[in-house]
C-alpha positions as a printed Julia matrix, in Angstrom:
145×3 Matrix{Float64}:
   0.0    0.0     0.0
   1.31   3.54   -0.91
   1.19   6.34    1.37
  -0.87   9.24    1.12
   1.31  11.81    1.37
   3.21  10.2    -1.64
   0.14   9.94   -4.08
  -0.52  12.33   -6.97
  -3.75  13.05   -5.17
  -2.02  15.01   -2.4
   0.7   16.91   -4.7
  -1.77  17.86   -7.1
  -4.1   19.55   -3.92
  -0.78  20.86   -3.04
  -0.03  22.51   -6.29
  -3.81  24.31   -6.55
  -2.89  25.57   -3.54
   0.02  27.03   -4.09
  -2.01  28.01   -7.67
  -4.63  30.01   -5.51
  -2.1   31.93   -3.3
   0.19  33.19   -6.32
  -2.9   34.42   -7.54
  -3.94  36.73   -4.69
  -0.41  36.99   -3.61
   0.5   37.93   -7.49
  -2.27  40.57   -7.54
  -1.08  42.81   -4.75
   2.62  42.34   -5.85
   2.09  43.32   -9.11
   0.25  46.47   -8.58
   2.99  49.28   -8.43
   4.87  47.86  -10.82
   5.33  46.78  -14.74
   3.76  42.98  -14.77
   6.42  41.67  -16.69
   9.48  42.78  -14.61
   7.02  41.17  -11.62
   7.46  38.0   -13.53
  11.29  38.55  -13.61
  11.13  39.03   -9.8
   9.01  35.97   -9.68
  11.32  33.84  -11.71
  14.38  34.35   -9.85
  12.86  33.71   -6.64
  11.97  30.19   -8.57
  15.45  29.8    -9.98
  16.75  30.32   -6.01
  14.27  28.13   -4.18
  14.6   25.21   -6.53
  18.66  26.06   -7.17
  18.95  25.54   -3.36
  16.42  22.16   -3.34
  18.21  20.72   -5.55
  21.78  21.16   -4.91
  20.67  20.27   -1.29
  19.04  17.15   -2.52
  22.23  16.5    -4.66
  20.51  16.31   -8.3
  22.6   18.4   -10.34
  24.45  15.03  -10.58
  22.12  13.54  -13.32
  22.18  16.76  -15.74
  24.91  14.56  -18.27
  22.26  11.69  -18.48
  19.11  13.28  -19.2
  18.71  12.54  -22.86
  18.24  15.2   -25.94
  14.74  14.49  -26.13
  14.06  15.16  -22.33
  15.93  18.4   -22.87
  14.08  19.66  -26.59
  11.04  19.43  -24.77
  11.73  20.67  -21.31
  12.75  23.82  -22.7
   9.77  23.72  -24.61
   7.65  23.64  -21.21
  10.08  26.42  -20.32
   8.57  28.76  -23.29
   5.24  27.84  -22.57
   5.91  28.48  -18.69
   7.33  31.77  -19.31
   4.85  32.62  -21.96
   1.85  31.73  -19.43
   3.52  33.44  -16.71
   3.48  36.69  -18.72
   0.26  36.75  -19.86
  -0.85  35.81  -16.48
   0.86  38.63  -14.68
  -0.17  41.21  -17.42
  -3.96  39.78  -16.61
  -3.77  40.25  -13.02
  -2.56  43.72  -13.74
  -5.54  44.5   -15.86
  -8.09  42.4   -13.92
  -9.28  41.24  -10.37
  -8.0   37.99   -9.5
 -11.11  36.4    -8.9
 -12.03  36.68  -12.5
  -8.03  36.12  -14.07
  -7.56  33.01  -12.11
 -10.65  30.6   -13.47
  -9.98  31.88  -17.23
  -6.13  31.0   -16.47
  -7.9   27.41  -15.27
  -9.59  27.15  -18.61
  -5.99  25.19  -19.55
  -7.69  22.4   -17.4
  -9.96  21.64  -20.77
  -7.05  22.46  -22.47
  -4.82  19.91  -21.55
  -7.83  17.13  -21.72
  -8.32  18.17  -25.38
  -4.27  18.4   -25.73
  -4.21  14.96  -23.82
  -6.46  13.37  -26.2
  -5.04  14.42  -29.22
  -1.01  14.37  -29.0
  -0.6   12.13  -26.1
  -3.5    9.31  -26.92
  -5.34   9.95  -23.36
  -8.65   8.25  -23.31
 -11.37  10.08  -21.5
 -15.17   8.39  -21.03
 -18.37  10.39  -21.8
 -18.39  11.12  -17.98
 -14.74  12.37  -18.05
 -15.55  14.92  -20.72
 -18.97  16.29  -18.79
 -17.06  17.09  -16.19
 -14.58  18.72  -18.61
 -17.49  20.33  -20.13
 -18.71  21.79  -16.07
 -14.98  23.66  -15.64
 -15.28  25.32  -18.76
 -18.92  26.46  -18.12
 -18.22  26.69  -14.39
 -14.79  28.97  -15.24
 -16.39  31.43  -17.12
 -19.45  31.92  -15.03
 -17.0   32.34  -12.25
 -15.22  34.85  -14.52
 -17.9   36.7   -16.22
 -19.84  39.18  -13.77
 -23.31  39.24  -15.14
């Protein structure tokens, strides 16, 4: 039997929590400034924190055996990180961040449809209704009527 606090379960709750609070967190941050030198800021704090993780954990070590692949598209994810990021911060600047953060979770439906397509996924009819409820859901959580 696995342990909870090893499952995907738990580090996924994790990550929308950590989601939520750069969200508000983002918002206030970014309001006397230009959004994308707050995503600078943002970016080296990243590049410290996990820096400091991982030369503490000692994984620098396997950087000569990751293979080419692994590498093309990791900086790929990189791109589309940064790229997200910006848009993201520029959003909060314009918007609240009640309304930025469930259009920014629109990527939810984005990845099922991505998932399906490139990676050969399988979803049932009951996996895409609920699919179908967080893209309804995000923009009536985004859209003040």
């Amino acid at each position: 039997m696995s342990s909870p606090v090893l499952s995907w379960q738990v580090w996924a709750l994790l990550a929308a929590v950590f989601a939520a609070l750069t969200a508000i967190f983002a918002k206030v941050g970014v309001e006397d400034m230009s959004s994308d030198l707050a995503t600078f800021i943002r970016t080296i704090v990243i590049l410290v924190a996990l820096g400091a993780i991982l030369a503490g954990l000692g994984e620098f070590r396997a950087l000569p055996h990751i293979s080419a692949k692994s590498y093309v598209f990791l900086v790929l994810s990189g791109l589309a990180t940064g790229a997200s990021w910006l848009c993201y911060f520029r959003a909060l600047k314009l918007g609240n961040a009640s309304q930025v953060a469930p259009i920014d979770k629109l990527s939810i439906v984005l990845v099922a449809v991505f998932g399906t397509f490139f990676l050969g996924e399988e979803l049932s009819g009951l996996n895409w209704l609920g699919i179908g409820a967080i893209a309804v859901g995000a923009l009536l959580v985004a859209w003040r009527f």
